[in-house]
C-alpha positions as CSV (number, residue, x, y, z in Angstrom):
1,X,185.7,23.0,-35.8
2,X,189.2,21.7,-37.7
3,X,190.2,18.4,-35.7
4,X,193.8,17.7,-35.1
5,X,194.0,14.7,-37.0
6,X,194.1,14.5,-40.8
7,X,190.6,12.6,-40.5
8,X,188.2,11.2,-37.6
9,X,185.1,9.4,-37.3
10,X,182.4,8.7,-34.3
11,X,180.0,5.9,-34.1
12,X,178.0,5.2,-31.1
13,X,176.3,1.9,-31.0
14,X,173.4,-0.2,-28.8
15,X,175.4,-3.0,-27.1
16,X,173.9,-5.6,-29.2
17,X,175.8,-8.3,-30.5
18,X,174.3,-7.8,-34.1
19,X,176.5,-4.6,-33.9
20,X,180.0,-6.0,-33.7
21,X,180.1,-6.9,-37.6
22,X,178.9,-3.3,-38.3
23,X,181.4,-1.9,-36.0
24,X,184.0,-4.0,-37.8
25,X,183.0,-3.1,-41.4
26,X,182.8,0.6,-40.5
27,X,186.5,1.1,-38.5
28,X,187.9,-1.2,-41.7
29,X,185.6,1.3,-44.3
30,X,187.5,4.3,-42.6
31,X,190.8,2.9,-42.8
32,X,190.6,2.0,-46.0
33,X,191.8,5.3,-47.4
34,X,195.0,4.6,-45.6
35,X,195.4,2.1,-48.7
36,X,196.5,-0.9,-45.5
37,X,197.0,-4.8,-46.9
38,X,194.3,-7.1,-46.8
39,X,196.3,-8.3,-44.1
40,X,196.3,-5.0,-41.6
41,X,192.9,-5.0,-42.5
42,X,191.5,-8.2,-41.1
43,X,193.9,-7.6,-38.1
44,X,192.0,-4.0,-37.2
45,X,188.8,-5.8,-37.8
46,X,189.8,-8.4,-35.7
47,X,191.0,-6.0,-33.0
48,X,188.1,-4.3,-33.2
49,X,185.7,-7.5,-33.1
50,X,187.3,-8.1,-29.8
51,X,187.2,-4.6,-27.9
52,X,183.4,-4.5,-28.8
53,X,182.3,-7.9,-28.0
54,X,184.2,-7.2,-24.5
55,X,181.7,-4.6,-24.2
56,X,178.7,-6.0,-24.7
57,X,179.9,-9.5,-22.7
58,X,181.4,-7.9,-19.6
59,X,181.0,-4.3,-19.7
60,X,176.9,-4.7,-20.0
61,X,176.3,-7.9,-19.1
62,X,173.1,-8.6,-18.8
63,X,171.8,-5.4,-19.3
64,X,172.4,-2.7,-22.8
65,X,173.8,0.5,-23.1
66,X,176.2,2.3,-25.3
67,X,179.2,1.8,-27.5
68,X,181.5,4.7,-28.8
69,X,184.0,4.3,-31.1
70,X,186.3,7.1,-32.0
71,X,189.0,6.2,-35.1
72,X,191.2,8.7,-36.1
73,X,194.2,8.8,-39.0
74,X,197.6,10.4,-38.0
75,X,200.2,10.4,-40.9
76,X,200.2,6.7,-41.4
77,X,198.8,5.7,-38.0
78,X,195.0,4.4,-37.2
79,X,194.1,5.1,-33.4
80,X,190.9,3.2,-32.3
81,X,189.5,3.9,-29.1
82,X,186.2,1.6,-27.9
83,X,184.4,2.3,-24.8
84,X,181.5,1.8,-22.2
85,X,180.2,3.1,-19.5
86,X,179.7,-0.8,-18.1
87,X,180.7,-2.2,-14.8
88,X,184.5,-1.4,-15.9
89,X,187.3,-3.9,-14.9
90,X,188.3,-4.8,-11.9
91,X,192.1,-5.6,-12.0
92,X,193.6,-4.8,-15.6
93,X,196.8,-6.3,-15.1
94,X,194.9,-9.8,-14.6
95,X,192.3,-9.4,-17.1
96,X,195.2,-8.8,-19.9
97,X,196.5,-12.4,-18.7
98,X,196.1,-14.9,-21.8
99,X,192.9,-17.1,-21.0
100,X,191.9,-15.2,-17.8
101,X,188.0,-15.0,-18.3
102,X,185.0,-14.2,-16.0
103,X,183.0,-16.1,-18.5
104,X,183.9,-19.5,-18.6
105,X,180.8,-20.5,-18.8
106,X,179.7,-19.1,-21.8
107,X,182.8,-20.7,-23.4
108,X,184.9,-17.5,-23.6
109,X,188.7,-17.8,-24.5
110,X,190.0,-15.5,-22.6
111,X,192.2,-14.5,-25.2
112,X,190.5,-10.9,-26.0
113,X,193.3,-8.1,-24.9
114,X,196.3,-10.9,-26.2
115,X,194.5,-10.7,-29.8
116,X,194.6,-7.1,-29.2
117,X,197.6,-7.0,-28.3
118,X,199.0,-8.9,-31.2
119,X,196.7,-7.8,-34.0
120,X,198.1,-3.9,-32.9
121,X,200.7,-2.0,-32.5
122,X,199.6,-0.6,-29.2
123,X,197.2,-1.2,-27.0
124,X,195.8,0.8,-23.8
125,X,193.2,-0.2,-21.4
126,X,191.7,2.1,-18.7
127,X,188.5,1.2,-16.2
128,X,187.0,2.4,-13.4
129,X,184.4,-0.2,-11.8
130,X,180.7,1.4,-12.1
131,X,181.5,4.0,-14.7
132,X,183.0,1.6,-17.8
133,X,186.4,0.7,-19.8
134,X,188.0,2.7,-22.5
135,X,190.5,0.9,-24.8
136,X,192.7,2.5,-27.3
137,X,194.5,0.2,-29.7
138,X,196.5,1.7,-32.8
139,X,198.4,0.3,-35.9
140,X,200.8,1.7,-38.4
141,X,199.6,1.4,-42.0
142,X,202.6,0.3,-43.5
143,X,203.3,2.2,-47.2
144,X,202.4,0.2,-50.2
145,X,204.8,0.5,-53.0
């Protein structure tokens, strides 16, 4: 089946922490051919780092499931969509807020959808409590000359 996007990839992983890193070397391995700066790299890797380890913190909790990433090249454009099928979020618009965390014990910033945010050029968050979060984030790979 042709996909409508000049490439894609899938990757479902366990929610394990000792996942993240592969997660992040693998979405950075696929964009590479997008020829980005070492600079647009570290910030999808970055972006990425975040959207999974929100997964495995919140979304599972104490408990372990499944990750899927989707990445997908458009022209010049990387779209990365990271989701769960977790607890989900309760209120969006306050979990987006700089430092607002659940967590605070385990010493969480807070800060994970405002690195998002800023490490992308857009950034989309949808959850339904009980049945998980999706989160699309997507960056413009700027042309090297």
């Amino acid at each position: 089946m042709k996909s409508k996007y000049d490439n894609e990839m899938n990757l479902e992983i366990q929610s394990k922490s000792c996942n993240e890193a592969f997660a992040r070397i693998t979405v950075a391995a696929f964009a590479a051919q997008l020829d980005p700066t070492i600079e647009e790299i570290a910030d999808i890797k970055t972006a990425v780092s975040e959207a999974v380890t929100n997964c495995i913190i919140h979304g599972y909790e104490n408990s372990e499931g499944i990750i899927k990433i989707n990445a997908r090249i458009e022209g010049r454009k990387i779209t990365v969509e990271i989701s769960d099928t977790g607890k989900g979020i309760e209120n969006i618009d306050i979990a987006k807020e700089p430092l607002y965390t659940t967590k605070a014990d385990l010493e969480r910033s807070g800060m994970g959808f405002t690195i998002m945010e800023s490490f992308m050029d857009e950034l989309n968050v949808e959850s339904i409590l009980g049945l998980g979060t999706k989160v699309t984030m997507a960056k413009e790979i700027k042309e090297n000359n």
